[in-house]
N, C-alpha and C positions, 0 to 999 in steps of 0.2 A: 247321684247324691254329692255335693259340695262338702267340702273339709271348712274345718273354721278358720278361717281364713287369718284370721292374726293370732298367731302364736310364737313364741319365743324358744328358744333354745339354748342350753347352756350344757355346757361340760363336755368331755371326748366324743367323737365321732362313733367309735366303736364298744364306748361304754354301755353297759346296761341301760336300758331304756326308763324312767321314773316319770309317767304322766302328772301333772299335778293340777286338780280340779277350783274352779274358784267358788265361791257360796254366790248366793241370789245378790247382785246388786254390786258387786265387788269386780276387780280387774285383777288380770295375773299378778299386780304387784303385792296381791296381800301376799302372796309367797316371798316377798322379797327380803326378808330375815334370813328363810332358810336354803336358800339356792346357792349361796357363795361354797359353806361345806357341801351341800350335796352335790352338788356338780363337780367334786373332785374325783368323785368314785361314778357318778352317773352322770348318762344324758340326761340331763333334765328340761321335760318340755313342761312349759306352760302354754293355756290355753284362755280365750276369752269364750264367755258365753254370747248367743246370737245379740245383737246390739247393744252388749256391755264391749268397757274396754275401748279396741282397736275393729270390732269387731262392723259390720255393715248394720243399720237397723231394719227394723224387722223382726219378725220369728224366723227359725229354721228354714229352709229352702225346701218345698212340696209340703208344707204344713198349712192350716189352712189355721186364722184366727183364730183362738181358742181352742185350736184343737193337739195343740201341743203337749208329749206327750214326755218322759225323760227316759223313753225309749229310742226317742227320733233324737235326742241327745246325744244317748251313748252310741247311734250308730253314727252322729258325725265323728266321737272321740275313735271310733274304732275308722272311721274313713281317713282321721287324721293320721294314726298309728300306721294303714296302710303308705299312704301318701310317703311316710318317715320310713317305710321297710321294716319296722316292728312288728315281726310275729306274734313277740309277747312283753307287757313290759309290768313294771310294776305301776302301783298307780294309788296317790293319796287324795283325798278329796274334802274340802267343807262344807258342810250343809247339802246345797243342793249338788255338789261337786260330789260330795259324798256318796249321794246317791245315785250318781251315776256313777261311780266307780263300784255300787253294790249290786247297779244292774247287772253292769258288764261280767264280773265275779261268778253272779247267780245265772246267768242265760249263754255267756262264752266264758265258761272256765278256765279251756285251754289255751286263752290271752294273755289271762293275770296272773302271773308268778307271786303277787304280794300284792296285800291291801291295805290301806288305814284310814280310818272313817272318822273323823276331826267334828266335833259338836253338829254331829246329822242321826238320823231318824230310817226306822225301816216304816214309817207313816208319817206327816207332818200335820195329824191335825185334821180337823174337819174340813171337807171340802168348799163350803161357804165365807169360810174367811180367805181363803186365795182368791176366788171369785171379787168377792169384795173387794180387796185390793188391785185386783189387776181389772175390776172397770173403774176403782178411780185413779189410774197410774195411765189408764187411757181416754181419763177427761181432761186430768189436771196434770199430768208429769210425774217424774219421779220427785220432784221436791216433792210431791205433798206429802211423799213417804218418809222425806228422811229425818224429820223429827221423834220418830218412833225406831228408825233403825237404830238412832243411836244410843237410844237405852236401852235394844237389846246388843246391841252387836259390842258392847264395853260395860265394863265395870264405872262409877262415875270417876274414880279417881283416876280413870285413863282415858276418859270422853274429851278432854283437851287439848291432847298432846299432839303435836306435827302429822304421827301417824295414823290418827284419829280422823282430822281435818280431813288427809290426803284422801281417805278409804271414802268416807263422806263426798268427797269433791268427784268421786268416781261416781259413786250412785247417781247422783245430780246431773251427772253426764248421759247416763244410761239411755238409751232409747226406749221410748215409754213403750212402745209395739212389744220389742225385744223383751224387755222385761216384763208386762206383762201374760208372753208364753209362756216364759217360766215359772210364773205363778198358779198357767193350768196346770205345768208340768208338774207340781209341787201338791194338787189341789188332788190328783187324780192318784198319786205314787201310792202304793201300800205292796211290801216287798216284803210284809211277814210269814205268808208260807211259804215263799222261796227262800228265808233265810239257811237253813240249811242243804241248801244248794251250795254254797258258798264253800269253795275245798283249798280256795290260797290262805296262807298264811294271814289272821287278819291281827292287827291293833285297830282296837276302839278309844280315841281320846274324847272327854267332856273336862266340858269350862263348869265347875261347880255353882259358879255365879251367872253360867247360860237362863236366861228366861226363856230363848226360842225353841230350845231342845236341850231341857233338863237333862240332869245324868240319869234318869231314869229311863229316856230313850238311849242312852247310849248303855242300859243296863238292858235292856231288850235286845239291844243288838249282840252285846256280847254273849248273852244267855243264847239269842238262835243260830250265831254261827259257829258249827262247831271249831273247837277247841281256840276262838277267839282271847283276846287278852284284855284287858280294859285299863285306862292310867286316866283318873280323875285330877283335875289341876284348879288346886286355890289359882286366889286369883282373878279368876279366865272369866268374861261372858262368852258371848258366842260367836270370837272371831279369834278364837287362842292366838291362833299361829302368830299375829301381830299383838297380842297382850302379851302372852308368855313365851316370844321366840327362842329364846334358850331351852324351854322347856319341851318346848315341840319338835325343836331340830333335836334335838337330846333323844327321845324317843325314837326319831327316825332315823338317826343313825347306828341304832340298835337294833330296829325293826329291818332296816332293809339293808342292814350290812352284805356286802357278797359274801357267801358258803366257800372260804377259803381260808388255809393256815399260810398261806406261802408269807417270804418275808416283806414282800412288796407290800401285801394286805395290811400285816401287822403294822408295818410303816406309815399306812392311810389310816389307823387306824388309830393311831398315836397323833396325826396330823389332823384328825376327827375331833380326839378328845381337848387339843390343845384349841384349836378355833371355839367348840363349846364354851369350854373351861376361859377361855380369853374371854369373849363376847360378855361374860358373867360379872367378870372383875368389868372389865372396860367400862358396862352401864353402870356399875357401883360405883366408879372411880368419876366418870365425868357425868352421869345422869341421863338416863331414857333419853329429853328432849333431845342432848347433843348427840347420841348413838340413831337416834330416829332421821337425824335431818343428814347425818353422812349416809346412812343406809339410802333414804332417799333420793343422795345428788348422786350415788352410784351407777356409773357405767361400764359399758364393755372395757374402756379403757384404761378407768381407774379400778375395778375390780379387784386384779389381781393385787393391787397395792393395797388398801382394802381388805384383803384375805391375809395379808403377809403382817401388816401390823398386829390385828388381834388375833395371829395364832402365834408372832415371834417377839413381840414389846407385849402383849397383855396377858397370852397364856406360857408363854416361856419365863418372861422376868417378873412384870409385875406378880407373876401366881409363886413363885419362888417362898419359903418360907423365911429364909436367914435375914431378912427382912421385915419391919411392918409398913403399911402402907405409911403410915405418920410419917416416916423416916422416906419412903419414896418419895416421900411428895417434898420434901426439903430439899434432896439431892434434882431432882427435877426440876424443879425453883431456879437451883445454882445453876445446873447446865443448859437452861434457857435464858438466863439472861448472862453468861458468859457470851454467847455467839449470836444474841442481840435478835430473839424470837420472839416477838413481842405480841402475836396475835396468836403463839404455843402455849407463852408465859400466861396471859389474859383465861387461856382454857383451865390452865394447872394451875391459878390462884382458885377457881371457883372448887376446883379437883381439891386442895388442897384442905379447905373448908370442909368439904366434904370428909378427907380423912382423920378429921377430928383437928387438923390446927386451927387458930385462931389468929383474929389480927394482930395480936401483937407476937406470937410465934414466926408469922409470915415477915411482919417489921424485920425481924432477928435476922433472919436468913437474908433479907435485904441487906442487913447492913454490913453481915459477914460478906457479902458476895462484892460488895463497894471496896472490900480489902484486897481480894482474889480475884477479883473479876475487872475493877475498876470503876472512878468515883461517875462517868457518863453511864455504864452500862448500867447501874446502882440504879440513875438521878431518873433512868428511861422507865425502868421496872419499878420505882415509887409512884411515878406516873401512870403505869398500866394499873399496877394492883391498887391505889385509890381510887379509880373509875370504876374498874370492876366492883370491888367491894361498895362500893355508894348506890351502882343501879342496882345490886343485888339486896338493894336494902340492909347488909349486915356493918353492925351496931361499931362503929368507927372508935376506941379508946384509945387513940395512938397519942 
């Protein structure tokens, strides 16, 4: 048996182990919201499915066309867990991720220490529409699916966005072969009298605005595993973790916190809530797109820097009360164009809009800072924030 060959890793060597599953069509980056906190306290592996991602095309290795099962799934996630020395680890999944983390739970219990099942299904559905899809994903490609993914996999007012595109650009990629295994895998799954098989710790999350798996399967689920939890999220279709990342890292770091008081914990735990609590402000302050395209240009190298802004500039000061943002957003103003930050100053004019000033509030603070600051650094920052403001279309009274 072959391990899936391209997966990623993040956080301590000796950490707790947290596999994290991707849905049909998708690559490890839909997790890429919630990997910077989680990988503070856990290993966190991600994984691609057979010819999604980084992965080879094809189905599974000893699967035979169509005969792919989300059994032969979970025994590669378990062949990769070997591979990694994981006796046991925790493990979250979407969709079809999902359900592989509900096999494993239900058939090797004493693998999964924790589980959470992100808008997925203990049945996905009659067997003929997988069928269908996966022989026209093996006449025509995955394009010819992705005009339908995208109304279900987002809500419309989030079907635009950087992070949308990117999820989309992946499917497109997909290996049709690949992909359409996992649509037997999907066509064949019905895991409802096993559900009480299930003895780890479970969270069930649903996207209330999910069309592919109502909360009504994620109410099935919670109902057959015992003493599961369920957390339904406005909002969300059926790819939460990238619609509502705060909201889903928010649950997981409650869900699979480690079973410890020590003070180290407590410390992580405070470092938890502060990356949350930042990530929150930081998208209300500068806007999805801009939080979507840093999450996206993020690497191993910028990371940690990454990590350190929205838990020490967005959940330590900007979340501070003795302040309103209106008032941050002036003083932010000043100390970018004091030290002549002009593509900082460009982000906190639009930031600033945002916090309720207006054009000619933002004038003001120009003109003060041409007193304090100097009449060059003034003359630079009249130049950034008329650009801004004019491609942003807002209403020029100056």
């Amino acid at each position: 048996m072959t391990t899936l060959s391209h997966h990623r890793i993040d956080g301590p060597a000796h950490a707790p182990v947290l596999i994290l599953g991707p849905s049909l069509g998708t690559s490890l980056a839909v997790w890429d919201a919630q990997v910077p906190a989680l990988a503070r306290r856990h290993r966190v592996v991600r994984y691609d499915l057979p010819g999604h991602g980084g992965n080879p095309a094809g189905p599974p290795a000893d699967t035979a066309s169509g005969a792919t099962r989300v059994a032969d799934l979970a025994a590669l996630v378990l062949a990769l867990a070997d591979h990694l020395g994981a006796e046991q680890f925790a493990y979250a999944g979407i969709s079809l991720g999902g359900a592989v983390g509900a096999h494993l739970a239900a058939h090797h219990p004493e693998r999964v220490t924790r589980l959470a099942l992100v808008c997925s299904s203990a049945r996905f559905g009659e067997p003929a529409g997988w069928h269908e899809r996966a022989a026209l994903v093996r006449e025509k490609g995955t394009d010819a699916v992705a005009p339908g993914a995208l109304a279900r996999w987002f809500t419309p007012d989030f079907a635009g966005t950087h992070t949308a595109d990117r999820l989309l650009d992946d499917l497109r990629a997909a290996d049709a072969e690949g992909y359409a295994a996992c649509c037997d895998a999907l066509a064949a799954y019905d895991l409802r009298a096993a559900l009480p098989r299930i003895a780890a710790p479970t969270l069930v999350l649903a996207g209330r605005a999910d069309t592919a798996t109502p909360p009504a399967h994620a109410r099935e689920l919670a109902d057959g595993i015992p003493d599961a939890s369920l957390l339904e999220l406005a909002g969300a279709a059926h790819l939460a973790p990238a619609e509502r990342p705060e909201a889903v890292l928010s649950a997981f770091l409650g869900h699979f916190a480690p079973d410890s008081d020590s003070d180290s914990d407590s410390d992580s735990d405070s470092d938890d809530n502060r990356y949350a609590e930042g990530m929150a402000v930081r998208r209300a302050v500068l806007g999805d797109a801009h939080v979507d395209r840093a999450v996206a240009r993020t690497t191993d190298f910028t990371a940690d820097f990454q990590d350190y802004i929205t838990r020490c500039a967005w959940g330590e000061i900007w979340t501070r009360p003795g302040l309103d943002r209106r008032t941050r957003s002036c003083l932010t103003l000043t100390a970018l164009i004091a030290h002549g930050h002009q593509e900082e100053l460009a982000m906190h004019v639009r930031a600033a809009i945002r916090n309720g000033l207006t054009p000619e509030d933002i004038k003001e603070v120009l003109l003060h800072s041409a007193v304090y600051c100097g009449v060059p650094a003034a003359n630079s920052a009249f130049a950034t924030a008329q650009r801004v403001l004019t491609e942003d279309g807002t209403p020029l009274t100056l």
